[in-house]
C-alpha positions as CSV (number, residue, x, y, z in Angstrom):
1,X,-59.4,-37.7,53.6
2,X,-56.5,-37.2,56.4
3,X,-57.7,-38.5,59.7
4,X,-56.9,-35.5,62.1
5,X,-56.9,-36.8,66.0
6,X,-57.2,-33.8,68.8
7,X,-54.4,-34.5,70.9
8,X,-54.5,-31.8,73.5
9,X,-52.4,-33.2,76.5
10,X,-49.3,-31.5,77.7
11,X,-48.0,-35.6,79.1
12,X,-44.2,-36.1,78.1
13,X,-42.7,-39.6,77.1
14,X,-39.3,-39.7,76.0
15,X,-38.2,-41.0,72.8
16,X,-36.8,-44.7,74.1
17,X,-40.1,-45.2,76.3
18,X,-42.2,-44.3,72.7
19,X,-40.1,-46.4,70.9
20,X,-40.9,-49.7,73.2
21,X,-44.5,-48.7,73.1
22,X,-45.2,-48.9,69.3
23,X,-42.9,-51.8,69.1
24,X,-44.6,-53.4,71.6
25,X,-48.8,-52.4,71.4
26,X,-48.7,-51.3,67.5
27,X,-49.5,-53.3,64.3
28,X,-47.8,-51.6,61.9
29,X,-49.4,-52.8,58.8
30,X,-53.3,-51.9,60.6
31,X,-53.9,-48.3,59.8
32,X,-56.6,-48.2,63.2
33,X,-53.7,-49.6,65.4
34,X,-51.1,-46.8,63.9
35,X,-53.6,-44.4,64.8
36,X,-54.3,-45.6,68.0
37,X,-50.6,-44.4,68.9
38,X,-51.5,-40.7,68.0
39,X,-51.5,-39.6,71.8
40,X,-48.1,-41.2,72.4
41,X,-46.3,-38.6,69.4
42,X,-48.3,-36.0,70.8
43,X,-46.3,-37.0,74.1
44,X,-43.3,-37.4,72.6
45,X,-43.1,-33.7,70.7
46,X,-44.2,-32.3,74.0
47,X,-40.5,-33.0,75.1
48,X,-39.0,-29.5,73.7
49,X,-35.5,-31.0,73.7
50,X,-36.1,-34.1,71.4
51,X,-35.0,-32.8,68.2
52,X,-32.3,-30.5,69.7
53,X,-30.8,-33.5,71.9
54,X,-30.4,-35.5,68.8
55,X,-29.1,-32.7,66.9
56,X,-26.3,-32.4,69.7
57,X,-25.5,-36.2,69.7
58,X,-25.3,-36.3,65.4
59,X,-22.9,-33.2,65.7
60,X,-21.1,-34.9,68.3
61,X,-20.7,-37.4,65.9
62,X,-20.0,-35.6,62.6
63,X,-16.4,-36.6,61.8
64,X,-17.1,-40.4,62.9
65,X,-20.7,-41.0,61.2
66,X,-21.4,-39.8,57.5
67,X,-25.4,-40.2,58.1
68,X,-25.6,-36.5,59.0
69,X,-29.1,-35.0,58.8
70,X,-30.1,-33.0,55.8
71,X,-31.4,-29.3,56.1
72,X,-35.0,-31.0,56.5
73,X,-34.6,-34.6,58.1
74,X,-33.6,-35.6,61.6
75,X,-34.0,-38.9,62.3
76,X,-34.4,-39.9,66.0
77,X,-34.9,-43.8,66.1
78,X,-37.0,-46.8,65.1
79,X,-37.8,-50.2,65.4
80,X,-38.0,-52.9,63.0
81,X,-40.7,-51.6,60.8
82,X,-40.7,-48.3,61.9
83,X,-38.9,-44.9,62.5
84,X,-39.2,-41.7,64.3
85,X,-38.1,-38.5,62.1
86,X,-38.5,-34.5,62.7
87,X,-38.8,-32.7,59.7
88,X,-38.0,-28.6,59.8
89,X,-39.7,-26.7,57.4
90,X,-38.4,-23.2,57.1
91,X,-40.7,-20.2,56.1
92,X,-41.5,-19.0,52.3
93,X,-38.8,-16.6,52.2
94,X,-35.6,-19.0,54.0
95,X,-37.0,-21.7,51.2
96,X,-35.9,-20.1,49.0
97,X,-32.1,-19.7,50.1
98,X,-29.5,-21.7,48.1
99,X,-28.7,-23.8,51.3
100,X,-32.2,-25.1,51.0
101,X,-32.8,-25.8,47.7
102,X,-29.2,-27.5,47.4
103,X,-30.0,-29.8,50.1
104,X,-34.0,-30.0,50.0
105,X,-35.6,-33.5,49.4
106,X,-38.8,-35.3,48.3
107,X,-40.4,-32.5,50.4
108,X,-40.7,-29.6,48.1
109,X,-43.0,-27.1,48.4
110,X,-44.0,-27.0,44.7
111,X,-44.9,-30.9,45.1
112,X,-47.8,-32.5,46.0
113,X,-46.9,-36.2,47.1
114,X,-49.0,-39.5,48.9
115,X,-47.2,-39.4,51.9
116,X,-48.8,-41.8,54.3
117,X,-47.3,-41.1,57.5
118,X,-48.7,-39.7,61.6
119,X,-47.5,-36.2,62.1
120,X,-48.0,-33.4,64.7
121,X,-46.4,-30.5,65.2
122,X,-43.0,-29.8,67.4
123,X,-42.3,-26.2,67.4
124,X,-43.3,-23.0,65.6
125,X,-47.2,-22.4,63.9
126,X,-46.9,-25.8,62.2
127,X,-46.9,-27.1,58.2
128,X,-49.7,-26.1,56.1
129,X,-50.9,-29.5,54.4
130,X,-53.5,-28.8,51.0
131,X,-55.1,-32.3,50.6
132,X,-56.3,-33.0,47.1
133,X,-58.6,-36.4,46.2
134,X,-57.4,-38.2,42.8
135,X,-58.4,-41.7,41.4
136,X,-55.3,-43.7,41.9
137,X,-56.9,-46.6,39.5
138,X,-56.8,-43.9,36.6
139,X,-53.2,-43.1,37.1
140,X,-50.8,-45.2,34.7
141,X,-47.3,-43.6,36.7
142,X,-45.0,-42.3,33.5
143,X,-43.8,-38.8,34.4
144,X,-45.8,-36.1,32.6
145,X,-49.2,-37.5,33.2
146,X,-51.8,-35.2,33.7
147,X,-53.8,-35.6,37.0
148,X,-57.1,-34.3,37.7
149,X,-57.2,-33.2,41.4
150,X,-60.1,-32.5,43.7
151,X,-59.4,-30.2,46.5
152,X,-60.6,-31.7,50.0
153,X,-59.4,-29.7,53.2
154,X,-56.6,-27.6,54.5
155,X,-54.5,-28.6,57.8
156,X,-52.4,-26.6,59.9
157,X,-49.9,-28.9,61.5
158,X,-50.7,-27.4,64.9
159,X,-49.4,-28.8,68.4
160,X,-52.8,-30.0,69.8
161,X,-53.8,-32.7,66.8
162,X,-51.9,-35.4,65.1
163,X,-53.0,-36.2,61.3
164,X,-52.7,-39.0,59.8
165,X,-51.9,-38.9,56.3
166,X,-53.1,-41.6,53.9
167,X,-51.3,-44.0,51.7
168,X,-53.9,-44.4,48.4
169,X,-56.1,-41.6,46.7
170,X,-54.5,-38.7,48.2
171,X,-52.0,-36.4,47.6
172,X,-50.8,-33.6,49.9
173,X,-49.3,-30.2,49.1
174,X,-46.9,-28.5,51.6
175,X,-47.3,-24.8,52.1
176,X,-44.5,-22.6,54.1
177,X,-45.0,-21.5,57.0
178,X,-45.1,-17.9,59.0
179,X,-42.1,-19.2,60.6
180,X,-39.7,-22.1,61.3
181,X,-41.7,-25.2,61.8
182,X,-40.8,-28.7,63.3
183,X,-43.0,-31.9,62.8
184,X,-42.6,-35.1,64.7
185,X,-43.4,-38.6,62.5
186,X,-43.8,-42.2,62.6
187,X,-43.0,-43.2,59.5
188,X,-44.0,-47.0,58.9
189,X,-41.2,-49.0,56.3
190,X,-44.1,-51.3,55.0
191,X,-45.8,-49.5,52.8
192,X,-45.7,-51.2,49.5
193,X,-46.3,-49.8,45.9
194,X,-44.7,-45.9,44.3
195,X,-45.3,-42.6,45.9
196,X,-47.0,-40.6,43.4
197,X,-45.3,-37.0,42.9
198,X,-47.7,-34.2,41.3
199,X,-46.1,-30.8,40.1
200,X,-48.4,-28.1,41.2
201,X,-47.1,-25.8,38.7
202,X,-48.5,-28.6,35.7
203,X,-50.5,-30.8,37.5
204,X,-48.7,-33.2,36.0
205,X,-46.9,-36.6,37.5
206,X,-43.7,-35.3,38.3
207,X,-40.1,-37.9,38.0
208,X,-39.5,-39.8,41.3
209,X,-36.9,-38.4,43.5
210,X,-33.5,-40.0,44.2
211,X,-34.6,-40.8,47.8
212,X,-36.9,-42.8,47.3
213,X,-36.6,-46.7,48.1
214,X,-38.3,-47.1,44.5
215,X,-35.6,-44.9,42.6
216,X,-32.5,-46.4,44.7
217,X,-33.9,-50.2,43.9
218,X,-34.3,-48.9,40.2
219,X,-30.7,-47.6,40.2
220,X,-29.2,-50.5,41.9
221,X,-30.9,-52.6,39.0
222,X,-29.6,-50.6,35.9
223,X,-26.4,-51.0,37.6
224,X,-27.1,-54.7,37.4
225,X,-27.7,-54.3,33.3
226,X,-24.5,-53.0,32.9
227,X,-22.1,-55.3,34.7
228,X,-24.4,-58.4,35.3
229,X,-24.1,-62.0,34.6
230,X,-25.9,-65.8,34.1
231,X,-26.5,-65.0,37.6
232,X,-27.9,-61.7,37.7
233,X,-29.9,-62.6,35.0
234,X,-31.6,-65.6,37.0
235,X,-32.0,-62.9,39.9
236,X,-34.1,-60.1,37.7
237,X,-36.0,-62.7,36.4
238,X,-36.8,-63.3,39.9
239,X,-37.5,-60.0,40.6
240,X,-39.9,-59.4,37.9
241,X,-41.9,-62.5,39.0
242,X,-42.3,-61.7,42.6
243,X,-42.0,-58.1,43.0
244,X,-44.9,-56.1,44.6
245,X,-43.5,-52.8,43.1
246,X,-44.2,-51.9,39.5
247,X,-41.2,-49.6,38.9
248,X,-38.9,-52.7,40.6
249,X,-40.8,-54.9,37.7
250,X,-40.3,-52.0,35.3
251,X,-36.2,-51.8,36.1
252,X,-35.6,-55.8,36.2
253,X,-37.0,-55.8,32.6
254,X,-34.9,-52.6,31.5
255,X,-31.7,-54.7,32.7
256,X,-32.6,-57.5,31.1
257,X,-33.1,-56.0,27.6
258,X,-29.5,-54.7,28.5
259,X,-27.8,-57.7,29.8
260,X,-29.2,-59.9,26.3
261,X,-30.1,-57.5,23.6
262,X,-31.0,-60.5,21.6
263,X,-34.6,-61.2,24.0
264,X,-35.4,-57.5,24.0
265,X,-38.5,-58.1,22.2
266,X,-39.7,-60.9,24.0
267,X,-39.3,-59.2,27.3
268,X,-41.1,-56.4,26.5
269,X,-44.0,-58.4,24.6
270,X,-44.2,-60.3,28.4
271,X,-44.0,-57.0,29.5
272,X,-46.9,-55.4,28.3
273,X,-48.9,-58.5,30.0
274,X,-48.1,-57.2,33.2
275,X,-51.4,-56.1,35.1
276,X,-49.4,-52.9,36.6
277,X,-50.5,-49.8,34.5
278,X,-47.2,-48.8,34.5
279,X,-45.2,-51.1,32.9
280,X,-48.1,-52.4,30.4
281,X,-48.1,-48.7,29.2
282,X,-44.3,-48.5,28.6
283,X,-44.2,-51.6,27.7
284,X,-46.5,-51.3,24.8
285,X,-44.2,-47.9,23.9
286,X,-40.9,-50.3,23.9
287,X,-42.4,-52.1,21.5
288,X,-43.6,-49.5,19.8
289,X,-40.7,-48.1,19.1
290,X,-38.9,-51.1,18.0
291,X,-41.0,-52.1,15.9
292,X,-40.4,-48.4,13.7
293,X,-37.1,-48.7,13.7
């Protein structure tokens, strides 16, 4: 479950002195040590000008910088392995304007996603977060897959906790607001291995988003299929050896097939050895199909 931390100061720290302290005092890749730093955001959303400051400077900046926030996303800062981010999440009935769903992201309503993250609450009555259980070692990853969910708690992102989401055998389902909510997060860039996405509607793995680091590697490698080389060819060989990320494996073997047409059989027969789930799975249906044509 979620590890919700009271937080009830009223301290400010501005955004630079937060930064320096999590570079500084926090392991990133210990969960206890990212936790430890719940106070500090607590801090830090106390300032009631964060978000609005940054907002200023990024519009100053519109015609010069193409980063511009999304409807959803503004990000403030980071450090190496690290970022600060406020997230707005507009009530039930502005969610469902046509400026929001054109621009909204990985964060929809009608999704349940791992989402391992520390959050607390900026402004307005604060996200409501439905945390379901699920056996992550009974999930294979194709898009479609049923997945039995066990309902644990319901958290209002208020402004006196900080929660801290978990990476691995939870998934969390976003629920409007009254009103107009901001959260504050560190988000931490190590996490390794796919962020499940689960259709509420289905309960059903849903297909990755476009954001993700996992779907923009995958893109970047299907890319490589179609234009590659000898060289790239050497480099996606890499890739599937010493890749932590089972989609990354999944892509590098998908551009290979496409690069020479003439190992597609092998490559998915070394595929299906792979101890990922994932790729074994669609592996063995690669090969199945082939092997009916």
């Amino acid at each position: 479950m979620a590890l919700t931390i009271p937080c009830p100061n009223t301290n400010v720290v501005n955004l630079g002195d937060f930064i320096e302290h999590v570079s500084s005092n926090v392991d990133c890749k210990d969960p206890e040590s990212v936790a430890s730093v719940a106070p500090k955001l607590r801090a830090l959303a106390n300032d009631r000008h964060l978000v609005l400051s940054t907002l200023h400077q990024q519009m100053r900046n519109l015609f010069a910088n193409q980063r511009v926030p999304t409807t959803q996303v503004v990000v403030l800062g980071g450090g190496t392995d690290f970022y600060v981010r406020a997230d707005i999440w507009p009530a039930a009935d502005a969610a469902g304007s046509p400026t929001y769903r054109e621009q909204a992201n990985i964060f929809s309503y009608g999704t349940a996603q791992n989402f391992p993250c520390l959050m607390t609450g900026h402004f307005g009555p604060g996200l409501i977060n439905d945390l379901y259980a699920y056996d992550p070692d009974a999930i294979i990853g194709y898009a479609g897959e049923p997945v039995p969910l066990t309902f644990v708690e319901r958290l209002r992102l208020s402004a006196d906790i900080a929660v801290m989401f978990l990476p691995h055998g939870e998934v969390v389902h976003r629920l409007p607001p009254e009103q107009l909510s901001i959260s504050v997060a560190l988000m931490i860039l190590h996490q390794s291995g796919d962020q499940q996405m689960v259709d509420m509607k289905t309960a059903a793995l849903g297909d990755y988003a476009p954001e993700l680091p996992s779907s923009r590697r995958s893109a970047m490698l299907r890319l490589a299929g179609l234009i590659g080389d000898g060289n790239t060819q050497q480099l996606l060989d890499d890739l599937i050896v010493a890749s932590p990320c089972p989609r990354t494996r999944l892509a590098a073997y998908e551009a290979l097939s496409s690069l020479v047409p003439e190992r597609t059989t092998a490559l998915w027969e070394r595929a299906s050895s792979d101890t990922a789930p994932l790729v074994h799975h669609l592996a063995r249906q690669k090969i199945s199909d082939l092997t009916c044509r």
